[in-house]
N, C-alpha and C positions, 0 to 999 in steps of 0.2 A: 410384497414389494421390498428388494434391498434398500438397507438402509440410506447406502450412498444415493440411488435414485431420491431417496423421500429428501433428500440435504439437496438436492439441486431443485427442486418443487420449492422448498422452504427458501430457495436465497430467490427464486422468482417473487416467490410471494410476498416477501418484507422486503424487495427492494419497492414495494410501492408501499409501503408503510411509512418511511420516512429516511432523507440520506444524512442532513444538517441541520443542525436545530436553526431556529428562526434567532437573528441578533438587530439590535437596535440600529436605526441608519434613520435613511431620509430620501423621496426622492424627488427630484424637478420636474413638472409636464414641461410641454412644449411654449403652453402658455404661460408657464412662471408661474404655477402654484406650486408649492411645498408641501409636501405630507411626511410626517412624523409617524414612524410605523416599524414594524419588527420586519426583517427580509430575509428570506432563504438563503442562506449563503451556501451558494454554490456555484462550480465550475463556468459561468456565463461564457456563450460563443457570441458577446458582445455585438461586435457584430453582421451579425448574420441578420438579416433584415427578418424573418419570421422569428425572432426568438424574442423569449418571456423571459420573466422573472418573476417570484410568487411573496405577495406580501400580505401582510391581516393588521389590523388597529391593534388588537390584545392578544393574549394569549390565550383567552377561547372563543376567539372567532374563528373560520374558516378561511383558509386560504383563500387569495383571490390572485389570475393571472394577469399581466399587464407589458403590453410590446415595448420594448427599447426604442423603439420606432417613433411612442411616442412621449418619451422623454429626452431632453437634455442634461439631467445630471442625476448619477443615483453612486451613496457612499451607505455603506456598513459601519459606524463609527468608530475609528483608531485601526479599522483594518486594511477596507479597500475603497475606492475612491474611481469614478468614472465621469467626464464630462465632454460633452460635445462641441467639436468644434468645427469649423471650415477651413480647412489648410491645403496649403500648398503641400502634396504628394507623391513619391513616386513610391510603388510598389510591387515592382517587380518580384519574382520570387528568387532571381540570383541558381536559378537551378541553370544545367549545363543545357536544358533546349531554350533559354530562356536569356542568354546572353548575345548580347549585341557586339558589334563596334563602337558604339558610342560611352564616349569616355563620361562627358556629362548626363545625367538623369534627366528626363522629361518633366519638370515637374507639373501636375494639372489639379486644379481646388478641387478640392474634396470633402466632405463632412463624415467626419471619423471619429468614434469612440474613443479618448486616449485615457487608458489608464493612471492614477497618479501616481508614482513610485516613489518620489522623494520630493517632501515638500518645502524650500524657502529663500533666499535672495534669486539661488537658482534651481531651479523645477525641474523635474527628472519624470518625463511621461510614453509609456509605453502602448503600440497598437500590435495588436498581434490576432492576425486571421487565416488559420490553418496552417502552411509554413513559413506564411509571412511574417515580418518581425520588425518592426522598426522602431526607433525612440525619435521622442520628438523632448525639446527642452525650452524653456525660458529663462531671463534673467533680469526681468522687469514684471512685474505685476501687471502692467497696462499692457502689457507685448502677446499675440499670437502666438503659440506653440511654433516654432521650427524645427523641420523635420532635420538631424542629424547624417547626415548626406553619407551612403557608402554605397557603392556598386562596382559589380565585376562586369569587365569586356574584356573580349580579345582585342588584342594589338596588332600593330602591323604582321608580324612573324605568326600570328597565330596562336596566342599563347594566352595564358589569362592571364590579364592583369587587376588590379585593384586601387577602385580611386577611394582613397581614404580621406576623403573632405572633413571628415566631423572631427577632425583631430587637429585641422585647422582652425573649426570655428570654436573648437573651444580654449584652444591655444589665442585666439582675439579677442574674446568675448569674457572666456573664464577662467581667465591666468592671475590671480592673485599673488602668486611667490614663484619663484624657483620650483619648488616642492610639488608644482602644481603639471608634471611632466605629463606631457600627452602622448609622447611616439612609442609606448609601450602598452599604451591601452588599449583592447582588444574591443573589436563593438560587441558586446554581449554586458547582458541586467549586472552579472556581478563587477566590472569591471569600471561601468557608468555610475553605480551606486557606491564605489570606492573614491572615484573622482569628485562626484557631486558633493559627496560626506568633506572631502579636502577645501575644498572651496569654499563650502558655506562657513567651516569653520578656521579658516585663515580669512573668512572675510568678518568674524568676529558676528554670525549672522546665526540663529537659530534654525532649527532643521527640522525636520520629520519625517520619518520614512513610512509610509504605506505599504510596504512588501510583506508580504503574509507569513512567507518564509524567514525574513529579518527582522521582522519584530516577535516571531516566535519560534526559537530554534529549538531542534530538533530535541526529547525527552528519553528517558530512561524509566521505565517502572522496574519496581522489586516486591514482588507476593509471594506469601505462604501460601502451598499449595496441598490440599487432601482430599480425598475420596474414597472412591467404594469402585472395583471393579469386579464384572460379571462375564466369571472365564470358562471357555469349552475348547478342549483340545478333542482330537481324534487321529489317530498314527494310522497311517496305512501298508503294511508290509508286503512288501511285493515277495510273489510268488515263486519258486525255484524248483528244481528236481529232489533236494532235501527239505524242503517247509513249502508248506501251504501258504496261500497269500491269507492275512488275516487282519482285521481290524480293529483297534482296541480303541474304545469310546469311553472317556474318562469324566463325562460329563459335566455338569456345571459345577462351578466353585468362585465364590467371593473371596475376594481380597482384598486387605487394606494400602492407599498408595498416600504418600507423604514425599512432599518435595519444596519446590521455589520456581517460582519461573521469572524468566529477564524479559521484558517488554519495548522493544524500540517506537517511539513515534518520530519519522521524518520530521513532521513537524506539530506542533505542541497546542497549536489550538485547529480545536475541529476537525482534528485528522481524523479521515474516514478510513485511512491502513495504517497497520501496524507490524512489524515482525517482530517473533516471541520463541523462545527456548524454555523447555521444562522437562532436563534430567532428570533421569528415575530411573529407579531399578524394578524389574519386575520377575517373578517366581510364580512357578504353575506346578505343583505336586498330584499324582496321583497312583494307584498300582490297581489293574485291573487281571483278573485270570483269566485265562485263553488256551486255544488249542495252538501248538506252536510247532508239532512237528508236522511228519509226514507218514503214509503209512502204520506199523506198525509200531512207529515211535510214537503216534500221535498223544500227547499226554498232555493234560491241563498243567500249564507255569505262570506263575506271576510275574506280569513285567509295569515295571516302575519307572517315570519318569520325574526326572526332580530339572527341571528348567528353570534355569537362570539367567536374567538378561538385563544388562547395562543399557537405555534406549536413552538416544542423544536426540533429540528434533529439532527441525527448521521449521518453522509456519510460518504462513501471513494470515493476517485476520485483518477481514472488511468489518466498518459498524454500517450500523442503521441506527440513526436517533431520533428517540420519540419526545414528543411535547413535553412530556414531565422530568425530565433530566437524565430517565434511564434511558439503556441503548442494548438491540438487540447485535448478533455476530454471528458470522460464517468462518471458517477457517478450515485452509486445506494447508498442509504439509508435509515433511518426510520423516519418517522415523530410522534412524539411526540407527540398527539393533547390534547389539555383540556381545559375543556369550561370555558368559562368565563362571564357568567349570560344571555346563547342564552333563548328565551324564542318562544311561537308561541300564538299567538292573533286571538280571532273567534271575527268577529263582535259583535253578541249577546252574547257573555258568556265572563267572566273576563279573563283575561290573564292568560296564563297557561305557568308554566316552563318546556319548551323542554327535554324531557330526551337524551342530546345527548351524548355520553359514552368519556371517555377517550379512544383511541385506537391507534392503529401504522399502520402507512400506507407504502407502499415500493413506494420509491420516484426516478423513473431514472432522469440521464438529461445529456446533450449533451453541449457543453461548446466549444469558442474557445479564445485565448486567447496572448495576446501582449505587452510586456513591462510590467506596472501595468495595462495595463484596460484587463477585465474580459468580455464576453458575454456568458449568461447561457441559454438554455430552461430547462423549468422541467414540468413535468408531475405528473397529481395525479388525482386518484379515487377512491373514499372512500362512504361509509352507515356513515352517521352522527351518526345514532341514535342504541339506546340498542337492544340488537340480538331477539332474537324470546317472550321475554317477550312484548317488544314494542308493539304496536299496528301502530306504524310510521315503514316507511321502506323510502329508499334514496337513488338518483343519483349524487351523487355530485362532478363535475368533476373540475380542472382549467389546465390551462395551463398558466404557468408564464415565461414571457421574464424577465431578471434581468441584469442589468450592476453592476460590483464592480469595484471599485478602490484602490491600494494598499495604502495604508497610512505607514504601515513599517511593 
Protein backbone atom coordinates (compact mmCIF):
# COMPACT_ATOMS: atom_id res chain seq x y z
CA UNK A 1 0.00 0.00 0.00
CA UNK A 2 1.45 3.62 -0.95
CA UNK A 3 2.07 5.69 1.40
CA UNK A 4 -0.16 8.60 0.57
CA UNK A 5 -3.10 5.98 0.48
CA UNK A 6 -1.95 4.75 4.23
CA UNK A 7 -2.23 9.17 5.17
CA UNK A 8 -5.86 9.27 3.92
CA UNK A 9 -6.97 5.71 6.17
CA UNK A 10 -5.02 7.54 9.09
CA UNK A 11 -6.83 11.18 8.80
CA UNK A 12 -10.25 8.68 8.58
CA UNK A 13 -9.18 7.09 11.51
CA UNK A 14 -8.04 10.03 14.11
CA UNK A 15 -10.70 12.06 12.89
CA UNK A 16 -12.82 10.08 15.39
CA UNK A 17 -10.28 10.21 17.88
CA UNK A 18 -10.81 13.47 18.81
CA UNK A 19 -11.22 17.28 17.07
CA UNK A 20 -11.29 20.00 20.48
CA UNK A 21 -10.32 19.31 23.74
CA UNK A 22 -13.16 19.50 26.15
CA UNK A 23 -13.37 23.41 28.17
CA UNK A 24 -15.14 24.61 31.12
CA UNK A 25 -18.76 26.13 30.58
CA UNK A 26 -22.19 25.35 31.74
CA UNK A 27 -25.45 24.47 30.39
CA UNK A 28 -29.45 25.39 31.07
CA UNK A 29 -32.17 22.43 30.61
CA UNK A 30 -35.35 23.57 29.62
CA UNK A 31 -36.52 23.21 33.05
CA UNK A 32 -33.91 25.55 34.66
CA UNK A 33 -31.34 23.15 36.01
CA UNK A 34 -27.77 24.09 35.68
CA UNK A 35 -24.91 21.80 35.16
CA UNK A 36 -21.29 22.71 35.69
CA UNK A 37 -19.39 20.46 33.17
CA UNK A 38 -16.29 20.43 30.65
CA UNK A 39 -17.96 20.81 26.78
CA UNK A 40 -16.71 19.99 23.39
CA UNK A 41 -16.08 23.00 21.70
CA UNK A 42 -16.96 22.68 18.58
CA UNK A 43 -18.43 24.15 15.27
CA UNK A 44 -22.30 23.66 16.73
CA UNK A 45 -25.10 24.05 13.74
CA UNK A 46 -27.00 25.41 16.78
CA UNK A 47 -29.80 25.28 15.30
CA UNK A 48 -30.67 22.58 13.44
CA UNK A 49 -33.18 20.90 15.54
CA UNK A 50 -31.38 17.08 15.67
CA UNK A 51 -27.99 18.50 16.71
CA UNK A 52 -25.97 17.60 19.97
CA UNK A 53 -23.39 18.85 21.82
CA UNK A 54 -20.91 16.37 23.89
CA UNK A 55 -20.33 17.11 27.48
CA UNK A 56 -18.64 14.80 30.70
CA UNK A 57 -18.39 15.91 34.74
CA UNK A 58 -14.37 15.31 34.61
CA UNK A 59 -11.98 14.72 32.74
CA UNK A 60 -12.15 10.82 32.97
CA UNK A 61 -15.42 10.26 32.44
CA UNK A 62 -16.99 9.47 29.02
CA UNK A 63 -18.46 11.77 26.93
CA UNK A 64 -22.21 12.05 26.97
CA UNK A 65 -24.58 13.38 23.98
CA UNK A 66 -27.38 15.99 24.68
CA UNK A 67 -29.92 17.89 22.10
CA UNK A 68 -29.99 21.80 21.99
CA UNK A 69 -33.48 21.06 21.73
CA UNK A 70 -33.42 20.43 25.03
CA UNK A 71 -31.85 23.39 26.46
CA UNK A 72 -32.07 26.96 26.74
CA UNK A 73 -28.73 28.13 27.49
CA UNK A 74 -25.28 26.55 27.11
CA UNK A 75 -21.73 29.07 27.37
CA UNK A 76 -17.99 27.70 27.10
CA UNK A 77 -16.69 30.14 29.73
CA UNK A 78 -14.91 33.72 28.31
CA UNK A 79 -15.44 32.05 24.83
CA UNK A 80 -18.92 31.39 23.62
CA UNK A 81 -22.25 32.03 24.86
CA UNK A 82 -25.81 30.63 23.38
CA UNK A 83 -29.31 31.47 24.78
CA UNK A 84 -32.74 30.88 23.84
CA UNK A 85 -35.16 33.03 22.97
CA UNK A 86 -38.76 33.82 21.39
CA UNK A 87 -38.47 36.69 18.80
CA UNK A 88 -39.95 38.54 16.55
CA UNK A 89 -38.05 37.11 13.08
CA UNK A 90 -37.70 37.42 9.61
CA UNK A 91 -35.35 35.23 7.92
CA UNK A 92 -35.24 35.25 4.56
CA UNK A 93 -32.06 34.30 3.00
CA UNK A 94 -31.79 37.65 0.80
CA UNK A 95 -30.62 35.22 -2.14
CA UNK A 96 -31.86 36.54 -5.81
CA UNK A 97 -34.86 33.62 -5.91
CA UNK A 98 -35.70 34.84 -2.67
CA UNK A 99 -36.49 38.41 -3.07
CA UNK A 100 -39.76 40.01 -3.00
CA UNK A 101 -41.51 43.49 -3.53
CA UNK A 102 -42.02 44.12 -0.25
CA UNK A 103 -39.92 46.84 1.22
CA UNK A 104 -41.00 45.81 4.87
CA UNK A 105 -40.05 42.23 6.49
CA UNK A 106 -42.65 40.00 7.71
CA UNK A 107 -41.85 39.64 10.93
CA UNK A 108 -43.25 36.15 12.73
CA UNK A 109 -42.19 34.80 16.64
CA UNK A 110 -39.90 32.48 16.72
CA UNK A 111 -37.63 30.65 19.16
CA UNK A 112 -33.95 30.99 18.09
CA UNK A 113 -30.59 30.29 19.37
CA UNK A 114 -28.76 33.64 19.43
CA UNK A 115 -25.35 33.77 19.95
CA UNK A 116 -23.76 36.30 22.28
CA UNK A 117 -21.09 38.35 20.58
CA UNK A 118 -20.69 41.35 22.69
CA UNK A 119 -21.66 41.66 26.08
CA UNK A 120 -23.07 44.99 28.10
CA UNK A 121 -25.24 48.38 28.36
CA UNK A 122 -25.70 47.08 24.76
CA UNK A 123 -25.73 43.28 23.63
CA UNK A 124 -24.58 42.45 20.35
CA UNK A 125 -26.33 38.71 19.33
CA UNK A 126 -25.94 36.78 16.45
CA UNK A 127 -28.27 33.70 14.53
CA UNK A 128 -26.81 32.20 11.86
CA UNK A 129 -28.30 28.94 10.02
CA UNK A 130 -26.66 27.78 6.86
CA UNK A 131 -26.74 31.19 4.68
CA UNK A 132 -28.70 32.90 6.97
CA UNK A 133 -27.33 35.63 9.13
CA UNK A 134 -28.71 37.92 11.18
CA UNK A 135 -27.95 39.96 14.42
CA UNK A 136 -30.25 40.70 16.89
CA UNK A 137 -29.25 43.45 19.76
CA UNK A 138 -30.41 44.85 23.16
CA UNK A 139 -29.98 47.89 25.29
CA UNK A 140 -31.71 47.07 28.53
CA UNK A 141 -31.24 43.98 30.41
CA UNK A 142 -34.93 43.54 30.88
CA UNK A 143 -35.73 43.96 27.00
CA UNK A 144 -36.01 40.96 24.28
CA UNK A 145 -33.46 40.72 21.74
CA UNK A 146 -34.42 42.75 18.55
CA UNK A 147 -33.70 41.59 15.39
CA UNK A 148 -31.71 44.36 13.43
CA UNK A 149 -33.85 44.88 10.44
CA UNK A 150 -32.19 44.63 6.70
CA UNK A 151 -33.76 43.19 3.59
CA UNK A 152 -33.36 43.39 -0.28
CA UNK A 153 -36.61 43.81 -2.78
CA UNK A 154 -36.94 45.03 -5.97
CA UNK A 155 -38.56 48.20 -6.67
CA UNK A 156 -40.89 49.57 -8.88
CA UNK A 157 -38.16 49.69 -12.01
CA UNK A 158 -37.16 46.34 -11.06
CA UNK A 159 -34.06 46.84 -9.52
CA UNK A 160 -32.77 45.81 -6.17
CA UNK A 161 -32.97 47.79 -3.59
CA UNK A 162 -32.07 47.74 0.23
CA UNK A 163 -34.06 48.75 3.28
CA UNK A 164 -31.48 49.35 5.75
CA UNK A 165 -33.46 49.77 8.98
CA UNK A 166 -30.91 48.75 11.50
CA UNK A 167 -29.06 51.85 10.99
CA UNK A 168 -31.91 53.60 12.06
CA UNK A 169 -32.52 51.76 15.09
CA UNK A 170 -29.33 52.15 16.15
CA UNK A 171 -29.05 55.79 15.12
CA UNK A 172 -32.44 55.96 18.03
CA UNK A 173 -31.60 53.63 20.45
CA UNK A 174 -27.67 53.67 20.39
CA UNK A 175 -26.40 57.14 19.68
CA UNK A 176 -24.33 58.24 22.44
CA UNK A 177 -22.07 60.97 20.62
CA UNK A 178 -21.49 62.18 17.29
CA UNK A 179 -18.76 59.48 17.04
CA UNK A 180 -21.37 57.18 17.12
CA UNK A 181 -22.02 57.40 12.94
CA UNK A 182 -24.17 54.68 11.60
CA UNK A 183 -24.62 55.44 7.57
CA UNK A 184 -21.23 53.81 7.07
CA UNK A 185 -21.72 50.62 8.85
CA UNK A 186 -22.09 47.70 6.83
CA UNK A 187 -24.39 44.74 8.42
CA UNK A 188 -21.82 42.20 8.83
CA UNK A 189 -20.10 40.76 12.75
CA UNK A 190 -17.15 43.00 12.19
CA UNK A 191 -18.65 46.25 11.62
CA UNK A 192 -21.57 45.68 14.46
CA UNK A 193 -18.82 44.72 16.94
CA UNK A 194 -16.78 48.08 15.97
CA UNK A 195 -20.09 49.94 16.69
CA UNK A 196 -21.22 48.22 19.88
CA UNK A 197 -17.24 48.42 21.30
CA UNK A 198 -18.08 52.70 20.51
CA UNK A 199 -21.20 52.92 22.44
CA UNK A 200 -20.60 50.96 25.36
CA UNK A 201 -17.70 52.85 25.80
CA UNK A 202 -18.93 56.48 25.30
CA UNK A 203 -21.49 55.36 27.40
CA UNK A 204 -18.84 54.97 30.24
CA UNK A 205 -20.35 51.14 30.35
CA UNK A 206 -18.20 47.99 30.59
CA UNK A 207 -18.13 45.40 27.68
CA UNK A 208 -17.21 41.94 26.80
CA UNK A 209 -16.99 40.36 23.74
CA UNK A 210 -17.58 36.77 23.24
CA UNK A 211 -16.19 36.45 19.60
CA UNK A 212 -13.77 33.47 19.36
CA UNK A 213 -11.87 35.16 16.77
CA UNK A 214 -11.74 38.59 18.90
CA UNK A 215 -10.66 37.61 21.84
CA UNK A 216 -8.22 35.37 20.25
CA UNK A 217 -6.39 36.77 17.30
CA UNK A 218 -4.61 35.19 14.94
CA UNK A 219 -0.66 33.48 16.12
CA UNK A 220 2.62 33.06 14.72
CA UNK A 221 4.89 29.97 15.76
CA UNK A 222 8.70 29.88 15.31
CA UNK A 223 10.59 26.18 15.66
CA UNK A 224 13.83 24.64 15.18
CA UNK A 225 13.63 22.08 12.84
CA UNK A 226 15.87 18.52 12.25
CA UNK A 227 15.86 15.16 11.10
CA UNK A 228 16.81 12.22 9.31
CA UNK A 229 15.97 11.52 5.78
CA UNK A 230 15.63 8.26 3.77
CA UNK A 231 16.62 8.95 0.08
CA UNK A 232 16.35 6.59 -3.17
CA UNK A 233 16.81 8.05 -6.53
CA UNK A 234 16.68 5.97 -9.85
CA UNK A 235 17.57 7.86 -13.51
CA UNK A 236 16.01 6.40 -16.38
CA UNK A 237 17.80 7.17 -19.68
CA UNK A 238 15.83 6.90 -22.65
CA UNK A 239 16.88 5.03 -25.44
CA UNK A 240 18.34 6.30 -29.00
CA UNK A 241 20.25 4.94 -32.14
CA UNK A 242 23.61 5.80 -30.24
CA UNK A 243 22.83 4.47 -26.40
CA UNK A 244 20.94 2.09 -24.96
CA UNK A 245 18.05 2.94 -22.83
CA UNK A 246 19.49 2.23 -19.20
CA UNK A 247 18.87 2.48 -15.74
CA UNK A 248 21.03 3.59 -12.98
CA UNK A 249 19.56 2.74 -9.33
CA UNK A 250 21.51 4.59 -6.72
CA UNK A 251 19.83 3.30 -4.03
CA UNK A 252 19.12 4.26 -0.40
CA UNK A 253 20.93 6.97 1.44
CA UNK A 254 20.35 8.98 4.90
CA UNK A 255 20.63 12.39 5.26
CA UNK A 256 20.74 14.96 7.74
CA UNK A 257 18.01 17.96 7.45
CA UNK A 258 18.21 21.08 9.71
CA UNK A 259 15.94 24.06 9.44
CA UNK A 260 13.02 26.40 11.10
CA UNK A 261 9.57 26.44 10.22
CA UNK A 262 6.96 29.49 10.46
CA UNK A 263 3.53 28.32 11.84
CA UNK A 264 0.33 30.60 11.31
CA UNK A 265 -2.76 30.06 13.48
CA UNK A 266 -6.00 31.95 12.14
CA UNK A 267 -6.83 31.85 15.25
CA UNK A 268 -5.02 31.36 18.70
CA UNK A 269 -7.13 29.29 20.81
CA UNK A 270 -8.34 25.67 19.62
CA UNK A 271 -7.48 26.24 16.22
CA UNK A 272 -7.92 23.00 14.48
CA UNK A 273 -5.85 24.57 11.06
CA UNK A 274 -2.87 25.93 10.60
CA UNK A 275 -0.51 26.94 7.76
CA UNK A 276 3.25 26.30 7.97
CA UNK A 277 6.63 26.89 5.85
CA UNK A 278 9.89 24.98 6.56
CA UNK A 279 12.79 25.96 3.91
CA UNK A 280 15.58 23.60 3.41
CA UNK A 281 17.79 22.57 1.37
CA UNK A 282 18.19 19.17 0.20
CA UNK A 283 21.29 17.15 -1.67
CA UNK A 284 21.17 13.56 -3.03
CA UNK A 285 24.73 12.12 -4.06
CA UNK A 286 25.55 9.02 -5.79
CA UNK A 287 27.89 7.43 -8.82
CA UNK A 288 26.86 4.23 -10.10
CA UNK A 289 28.69 2.11 -13.28
CA UNK A 290 26.75 1.15 -16.27
CA UNK A 291 26.66 0.15 -19.76
CA UNK A 292 26.13 3.48 -21.65
CA UNK A 293 26.85 3.11 -25.00
CA UNK A 294 25.70 1.22 -28.02
CA UNK A 295 26.89 -1.51 -30.02
CA UNK A 296 30.40 -1.90 -30.29
CA UNK A 297 30.98 1.08 -28.01
CA UNK A 298 29.19 -0.50 -25.34
CA UNK A 299 31.64 -0.02 -22.33
CA UNK A 300 31.02 0.28 -18.59
CA UNK A 301 31.16 4.47 -17.37
CA UNK A 302 30.56 5.96 -14.24
CA UNK A 303 27.78 8.38 -13.95
CA UNK A 304 27.40 10.56 -11.01
CA UNK A 305 24.81 12.69 -9.85
CA UNK A 306 25.28 15.42 -7.16
CA UNK A 307 21.65 16.98 -6.67
CA UNK A 308 20.91 19.97 -5.10
CA UNK A 309 17.80 21.60 -4.13
CA UNK A 310 16.53 24.83 -2.47
CA UNK A 311 12.54 23.47 -1.51
CA UNK A 312 10.26 26.31 -0.33
CA UNK A 313 6.65 24.77 0.93
CA UNK A 314 3.12 25.77 1.61
CA UNK A 315 1.08 23.42 4.05
CA UNK A 316 -1.85 23.30 6.01
CA UNK A 317 -2.04 21.14 8.81
CA UNK A 318 -5.45 19.80 10.57
CA UNK A 319 -5.00 18.80 14.46
CA UNK A 320 -6.86 16.27 16.29
CA UNK A 321 -6.73 16.74 20.15
CA UNK A 322 -6.61 14.25 22.54
CA UNK A 323 -7.75 14.18 26.39
CA UNK A 324 -4.19 14.82 27.85
CA UNK A 325 -3.12 18.04 26.09
CA UNK A 326 -1.20 16.35 23.25
CA UNK A 327 -2.57 16.40 19.63
CA UNK A 328 -2.23 14.26 16.77
CA UNK A 329 -1.89 16.08 12.68
CA UNK A 330 -2.34 15.58 8.94
CA UNK A 331 -0.78 17.96 6.68
CA UNK A 332 -0.89 18.11 2.84
CA UNK A 333 1.12 20.72 0.96
CA UNK A 334 3.43 21.93 -1.99
CA UNK A 335 6.96 21.86 -2.23
CA UNK A 336 8.54 24.37 -3.93
CA UNK A 337 11.72 22.72 -5.49
CA UNK A 338 14.66 24.71 -7.33
CA UNK A 339 17.82 23.70 -8.30
CA UNK A 340 20.74 24.88 -7.04
CA UNK A 341 23.85 23.95 -9.46
CA UNK A 342 22.66 19.68 -9.56
CA UNK A 343 24.81 18.65 -12.31
CA UNK A 344 25.53 14.65 -13.60
CA UNK A 345 29.09 13.54 -14.47
CA UNK A 346 30.08 10.54 -17.14
CA UNK A 347 33.43 9.28 -16.56
CA UNK A 348 34.57 9.89 -20.07
CA UNK A 349 33.02 13.14 -21.13
CA UNK A 350 33.11 16.62 -19.01
CA UNK A 351 30.47 17.39 -16.68
CA UNK A 352 27.17 18.15 -17.86
CA UNK A 353 24.58 20.46 -16.04
CA UNK A 354 21.34 18.38 -15.01
CA UNK A 355 18.45 19.73 -16.47
CA UNK A 356 16.43 19.23 -13.31
CA UNK A 357 13.06 21.73 -13.52
CA UNK A 358 11.50 23.76 -10.93
CA UNK A 359 8.31 21.90 -9.90
CA UNK A 360 5.71 21.31 -7.06
CA UNK A 361 5.39 18.40 -5.53
CA UNK A 362 2.19 17.47 -3.09
CA UNK A 363 3.76 16.69 0.21
CA UNK A 364 1.37 14.64 3.13
CA UNK A 365 2.50 13.99 6.49
CA UNK A 366 1.36 12.61 9.63
CA UNK A 367 2.47 14.53 12.94
CA UNK A 368 2.07 13.96 16.61
CA UNK A 369 2.69 16.39 19.04
CA UNK A 370 3.39 17.71 22.97
CA UNK A 371 3.79 20.77 24.76
CA UNK A 372 6.59 22.44 22.30
CA UNK A 373 8.13 19.16 20.84
CA UNK A 374 6.86 18.27 17.43
CA UNK A 375 7.24 14.63 15.66
CA UNK A 376 6.53 14.77 11.92
CA UNK A 377 6.60 11.89 8.98
CA UNK A 378 6.43 13.21 5.39
CA UNK A 379 6.45 11.76 2.27
CA UNK A 380 7.50 12.77 -1.22
CA UNK A 381 7.77 11.57 -4.78
CA UNK A 382 8.86 13.42 -7.46
CA UNK A 383 10.76 13.22 -11.66
CA UNK A 384 13.60 15.42 -10.91
CA UNK A 385 13.99 16.19 -14.29
CA UNK A 386 12.12 18.35 -17.47
CA UNK A 387 9.08 16.56 -18.89
CA UNK A 388 9.05 14.82 -22.29
CA UNK A 389 11.91 17.19 -23.81
CA UNK A 390 14.33 15.45 -21.25
CA UNK A 391 16.04 12.66 -22.39
CA UNK A 392 16.43 11.81 -18.27
CA UNK A 393 13.29 10.50 -16.54
CA UNK A 394 13.27 9.86 -12.47
CA UNK A 395 12.33 8.08 -9.24
CA UNK A 396 13.02 9.98 -6.55
CA UNK A 397 11.37 9.21 -3.50
CA UNK A 398 12.24 10.36 0.55
CA UNK A 399 10.73 9.79 3.43
CA UNK A 400 11.66 12.25 6.16
CA UNK A 401 11.38 11.78 10.16
CA UNK A 402 11.66 15.50 11.64
CA UNK A 403 11.51 16.80 15.20
CA UNK A 404 10.73 20.70 15.97
CA UNK A 405 10.88 22.48 18.86
CA UNK A 406 8.81 25.69 19.73
CA UNK A 407 11.04 28.54 20.52
CA UNK A 408 7.80 31.12 20.75
Amino acid sequence: MKLKSVVIILFIGLNTIGQIKYEKGYFITNEGIKTECLIKNENWDINDNNSEFTFKSDVNSNGTNKKFNDIKEISIYNIVEYKKFLVDAYLSENSISDIDAQRIPKLQKTTLFLKLILKGKASLYHYKQGVISRFFYTYDDSMNPEQLIFKKYFSQKNTIRKNEKYKYQLKKNLACSSKNDTDKINYNKSDLIKYFISYNKCSKEEYKIFDEFKKNPAKIKFKIKSGISSSSLILNRGGDIFEFKYDVDYGNKINILFGFELEFFPNSKGSKWSFYTDPHYRSFKGTKNVKTGAGASTLPENVSIDLKQIIIPLNTRHYFYLNNGSKFSLSLGANFNFDAGSSLIFEKSTPTTANIKPHITLIPGLGYHFNKLSFELKYLSTNIFEGPSSSWDSNYNNIDFLISYDLF
